[in-house]
GUGU-152455 format. One line per field, with one value per residue (C-alpha): residue number from 0; residue in three letters; chain; x, y, z. Coordinates in steps of 0.05 Angstrom, whole numbers. Example, Ala and Ser with C-alpha at 12.3 -4.5 7.8 and 13.67 -1.06 7.14 Angstrom:
BEGIN
k <- c(0 1)
r <- c(ALA SER)
c <- c(A A)
east <- c(246 273)
north <- c(-90 -21)
up <- c(156 143)
END
This chain:
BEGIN
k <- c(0 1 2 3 4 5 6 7 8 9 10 11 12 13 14 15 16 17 18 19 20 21 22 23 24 25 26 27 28 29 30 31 32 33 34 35 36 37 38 39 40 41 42 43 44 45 46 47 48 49 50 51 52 53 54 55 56 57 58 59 60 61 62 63 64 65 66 67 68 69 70 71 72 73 74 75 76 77 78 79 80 81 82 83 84 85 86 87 88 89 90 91 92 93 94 95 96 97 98 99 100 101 102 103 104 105 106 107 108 109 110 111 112 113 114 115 116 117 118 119 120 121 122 123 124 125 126 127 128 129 130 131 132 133 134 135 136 137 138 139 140 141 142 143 144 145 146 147 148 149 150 151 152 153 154 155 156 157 158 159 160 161 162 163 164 165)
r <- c(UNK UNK UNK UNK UNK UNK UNK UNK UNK UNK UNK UNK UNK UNK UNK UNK UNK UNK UNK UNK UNK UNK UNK UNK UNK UNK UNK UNK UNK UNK UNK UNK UNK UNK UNK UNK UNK UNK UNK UNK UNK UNK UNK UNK UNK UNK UNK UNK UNK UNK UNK UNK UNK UNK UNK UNK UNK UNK UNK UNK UNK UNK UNK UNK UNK UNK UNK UNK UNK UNK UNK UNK UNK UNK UNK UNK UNK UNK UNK UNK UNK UNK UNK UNK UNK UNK UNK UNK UNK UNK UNK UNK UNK UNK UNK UNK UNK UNK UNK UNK UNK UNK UNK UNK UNK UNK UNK UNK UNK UNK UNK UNK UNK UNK UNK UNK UNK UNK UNK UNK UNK UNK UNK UNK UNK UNK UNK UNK UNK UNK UNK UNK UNK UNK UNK UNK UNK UNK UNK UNK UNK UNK UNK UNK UNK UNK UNK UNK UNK UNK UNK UNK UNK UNK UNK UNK UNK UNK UNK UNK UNK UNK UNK UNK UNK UNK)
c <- c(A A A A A A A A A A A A A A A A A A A A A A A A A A A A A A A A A A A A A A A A A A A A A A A A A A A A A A A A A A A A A A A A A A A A A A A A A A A A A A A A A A A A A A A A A A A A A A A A A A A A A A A A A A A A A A A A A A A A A A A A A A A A A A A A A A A A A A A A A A A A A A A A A A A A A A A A A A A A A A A A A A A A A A)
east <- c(-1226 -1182 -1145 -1136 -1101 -1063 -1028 -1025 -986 -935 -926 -902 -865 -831 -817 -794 -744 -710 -704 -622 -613 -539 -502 -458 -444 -373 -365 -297 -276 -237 -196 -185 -115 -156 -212 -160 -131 -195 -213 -134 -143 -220 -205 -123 -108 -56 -103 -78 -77 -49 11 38 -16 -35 -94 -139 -146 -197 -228 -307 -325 -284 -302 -314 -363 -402 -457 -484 -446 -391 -326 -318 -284 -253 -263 -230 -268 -231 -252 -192 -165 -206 -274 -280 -280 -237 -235 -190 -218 -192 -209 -169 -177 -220 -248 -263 -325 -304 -262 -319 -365 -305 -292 -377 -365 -300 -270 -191 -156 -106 -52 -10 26 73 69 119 154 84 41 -32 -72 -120 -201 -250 -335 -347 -424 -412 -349 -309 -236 -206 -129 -129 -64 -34 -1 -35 -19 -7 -49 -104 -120 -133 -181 -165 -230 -275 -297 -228 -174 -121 -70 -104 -121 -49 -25 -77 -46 23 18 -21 25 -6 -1 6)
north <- c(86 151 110 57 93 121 51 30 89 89 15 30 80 41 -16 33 72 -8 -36 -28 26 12 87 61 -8 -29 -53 -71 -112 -169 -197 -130 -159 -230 -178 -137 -204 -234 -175 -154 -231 -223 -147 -170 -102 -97 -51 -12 -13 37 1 23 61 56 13 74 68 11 -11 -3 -32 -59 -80 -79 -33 -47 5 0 29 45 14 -19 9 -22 13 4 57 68 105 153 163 230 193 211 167 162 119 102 95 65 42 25 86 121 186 252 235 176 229 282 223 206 272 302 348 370 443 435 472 487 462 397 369 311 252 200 231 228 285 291 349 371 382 400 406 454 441 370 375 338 337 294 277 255 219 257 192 117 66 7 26 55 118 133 178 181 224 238 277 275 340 351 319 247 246 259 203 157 168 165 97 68 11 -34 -101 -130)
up <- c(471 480 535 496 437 488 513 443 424 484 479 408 431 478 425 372 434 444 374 369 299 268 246 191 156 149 86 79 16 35 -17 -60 -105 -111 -153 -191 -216 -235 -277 -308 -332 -359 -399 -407 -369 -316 -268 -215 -142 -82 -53 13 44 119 144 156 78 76 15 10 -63 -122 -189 -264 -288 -346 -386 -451 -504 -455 -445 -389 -328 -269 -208 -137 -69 -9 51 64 136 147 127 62 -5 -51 -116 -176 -247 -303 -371 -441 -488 -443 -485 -458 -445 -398 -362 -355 -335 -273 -258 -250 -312 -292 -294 -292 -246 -304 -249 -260 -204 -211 -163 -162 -232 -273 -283 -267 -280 -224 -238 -186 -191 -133 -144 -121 -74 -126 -128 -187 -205 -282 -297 -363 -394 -385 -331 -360 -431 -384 -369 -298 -255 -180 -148 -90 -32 3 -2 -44 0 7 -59 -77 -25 -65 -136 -125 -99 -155 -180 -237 -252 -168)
END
């Protein structure tokens, strides 16, 4: 019996040590400006995308979020060259609320920067490794939230080449 249990468990062993295990799952988003124009045609918004950037920037998920009571908010991830994610937010008369919601209960840096001639006003949640750029004057009628994992510097790269309505 003790032998038996024995071959059992090796032969599962075995099995388990050749089943093929995948590390990470590309999920690239094929047709990212075919999405933006579906949804700036459903809301009537002229939502942003990053224009220029390299092809290390590669888009992970896109779409419109929808919550109860919430307004809705469209929502473009990218993985940023070093690995880490990145994502734009926007929404039409997004409250402070919306902000704190994009930003993991921000705490401002009390430090504007301006990229591209528009100022953005940096917020970062240390608890969560959260870095956040919050644009200081609407995009095309919508406010705008560019945040993630990455450092200041992508992020920066990110926002100032949001261009709406492409």
């Amino acid at each position: 019996m003790i032998i038996s249990m024995v071959v059992l468990v090796a032969a599962c062993a075995v099995w388990v040590a050749m089943v093929p295990r995948v590390s990470t799952v590309p999920r690239s988003v094929q047709d990212v400006p075919g999405i933006a124009r579906e949804v700036s045609a459903q809301q009537k918004w002229q939502v942003a995308l990053p224009q220029g950037l390299s092809s290390d920037w590669v888009p992970t998920n896109v779409r419109l979020l929808r919550y109860d009571g919430k307004a809705p908010s469209w929502h473009a991830g990218y993985q940023a060259p070093s690995g880490k994610f990145v994502s734009l937010e926007q929404t039409k008369n997004g409250t402070d609320g919306w902000v704190k919601d994009q930003t993991g209960f921000r705490a401002e840096t009390g430090q504007q920067i301006s990229l591209a001639g528009v100022a953005w006003t940096k917020v970062e949640n240390k608890d969560n490794d959260q870095r956040s750029l919050v644009r200081v004057e609407p995009l095309a009628g919508l406010d705008t939230v560019v945040t993630g994992k990455a450092g200041w510097a992508e992020l920066q790269r990110f926002a100032g080449s949001l261009q709406a309505g492409r």
